[in-house]
C-alpha positions, 0 to 999 in steps of 0.5 A: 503495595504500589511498588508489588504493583508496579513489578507485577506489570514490569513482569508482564510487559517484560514477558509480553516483549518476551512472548513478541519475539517469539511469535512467528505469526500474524495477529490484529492484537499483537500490541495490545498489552504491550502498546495498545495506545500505538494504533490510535497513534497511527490513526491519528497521524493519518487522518492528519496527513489526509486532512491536510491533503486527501491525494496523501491517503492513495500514497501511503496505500501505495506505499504499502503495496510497493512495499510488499511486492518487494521481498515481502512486507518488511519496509525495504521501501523505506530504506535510503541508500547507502554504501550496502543498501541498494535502496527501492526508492529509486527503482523505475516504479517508485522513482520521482513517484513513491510518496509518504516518506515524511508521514510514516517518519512522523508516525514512528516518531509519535507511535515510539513516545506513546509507547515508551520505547521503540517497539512497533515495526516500520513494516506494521506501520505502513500496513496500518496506514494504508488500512486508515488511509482507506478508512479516512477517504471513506473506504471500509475498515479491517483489523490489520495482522500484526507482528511484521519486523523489518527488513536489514535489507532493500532490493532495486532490482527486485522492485524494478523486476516486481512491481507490475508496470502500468502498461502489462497486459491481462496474462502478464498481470495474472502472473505478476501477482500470482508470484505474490500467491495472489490470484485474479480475484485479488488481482481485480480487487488490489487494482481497485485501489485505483478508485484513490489517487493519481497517476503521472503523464508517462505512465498513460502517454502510450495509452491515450495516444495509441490504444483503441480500447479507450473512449475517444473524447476521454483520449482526447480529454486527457491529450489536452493536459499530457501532450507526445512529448513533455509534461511528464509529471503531470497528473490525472486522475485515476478515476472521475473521485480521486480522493473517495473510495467508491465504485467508480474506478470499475464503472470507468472500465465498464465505459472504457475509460480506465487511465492506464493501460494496466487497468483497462486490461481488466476489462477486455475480454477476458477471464476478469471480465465479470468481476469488473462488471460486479465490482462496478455495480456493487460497491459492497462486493468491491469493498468485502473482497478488497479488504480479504486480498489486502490482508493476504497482500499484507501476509507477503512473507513477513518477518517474524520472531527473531527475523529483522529488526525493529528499527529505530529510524524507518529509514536506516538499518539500526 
């Protein structure tokens, strides 16, 4: 009987790993039958690394959005260089700056003995972190589709061409992530990410010393610790409760105080006024159409069915 038992669910696993291959769409229980200890796994893993240090939850959200900015979400950020792989870690947005490489590694390793075997894909990993990093500073939580694979290449000039800089303007923003299929509502609420983390001094040198939308004493506040010339890694945060998921990021526009030039954009003038304006006095709008414009960031052109691969190690093509 144990032996029939245990042939009946070899069989089932074996046509569930079958039925995987084969889907060529999203699905929060892609991994149920087959792993369903994996999400746990994650969560666990995250809730560690933020614990440890909060600022980590803002990075592995943003390593997700770089991610899926770049030729879809398919882990090509994970990618270390190589002689074939021009590798996005060192593109202009994400070099000295991109963070969570070691916790994601962590994750597969934990995710891969759980489950036995290596079946879980980088690009899902990095989906599911983001969603419990959000979750573990408070933010709201969402059942992730699942079922990416992962990319066998990296793009550098795609990322550097790609990802929005944080000096664009309202129309260059609108068209950056209308190239994604995302439009001004997703474009607002991505952007409220920036309710989490840091940002380094050269990326609002230019802001703080020669914008005019911008609070004067907050200039000056933030002149204090990024001086004209030098100190570029140093930090500020993006909002006044860097390691919380709040509402606070759009009151900060509201007052002309956004850090980069990229975010106050938002609010000066134009046709995304009014959702700054909503966002900032509800935290519930905020945290409802964040969550629908993650899940369709998060449906960038994955690879499905038989496309990529499942690597064994984030960082290298198997």
């Amino acid at each position: 009987m144990a032996s029939n038992c245990f042939i009946f669910l070899h069989v089932l696993v074996v046509f569930s790993l079958a039925s995987m291959a084969l889907s060529d769409s999203l699905s929060p229980s892609f991994y149920n039958h087959v792993c369903p200890q994996a999400l746990p796994a994650i969560k666990r893993v995250v809730e560690d690394a933020v614990r440890k240090e909060r600022r980590m939850g803002a990075s592995l959200l943003r390593l997700h959005f770089h991610d899926c900015f770049v030729n879809g979400c398919d882990a090509s950020i994970l990618l270390d260089k190589t002689a074939t792989i021009d590798s996005e870690k060192t593109a202009i947005p994400n070099n000295n700056s991109i963070r969570g490489f070691d916790v994601i590694d962590k994750i597969k390793s934990e995710v891969d003995k759980c489950c036995g075997r290596s079946i879980v894909s980088c690009a899902d990993i990095v989906a599911v972190a983001a969603r419990d990093s959000v979750v573990a500073l408070g933010g709201p939580t969402w059942e992730v589709p699942l079922g990416r694979r992962d990319s066998t290449t990296a793009s550098r000039t795609t990322a550097n061409n790609d990802i929005p800089p944080p000096f664009l303007d309202l129309p260059a923003l609108i068209n950056n992530f209308k190239k994604q299929g995302l439009d001004e509502k997703d474009l607002v609420a991505l952007s409220g990410g920036h309710t989490l983390g840091f940002a380094q001094c050269f990326t609002f040198r230019n802001r703080i010393y020669n914008d005019t939308n911008i609070d004067s004493t907050f200039a000056r506040q933030l002149q204090a610790n990024c001086p004209r010339s030098g100190g570029d890694s140093k930090l500020a945060p993006l909002d006044p409760t860097p390691a919380l998921f709040d509402s606070k990021y759009f009151s900060n526009l509201v007052s002309k105080k956004g850090l980069l030039h990229s975010d106050q954009a938002l609010l000066n003038g134009g046709q995304t006024d009014n959702l700054v304006k909503k966002y900032s006095i509800s935290l519930g709008s905020f945290s409802k159409d964040f969550v629908e414009s993650m899940i369709k960031m998060g449906n960038i052109k994955p690879l499905t069915g038989k496309q990529g691969q499942i690597r064994v190690n984030c960082r290298k093509v198997n």
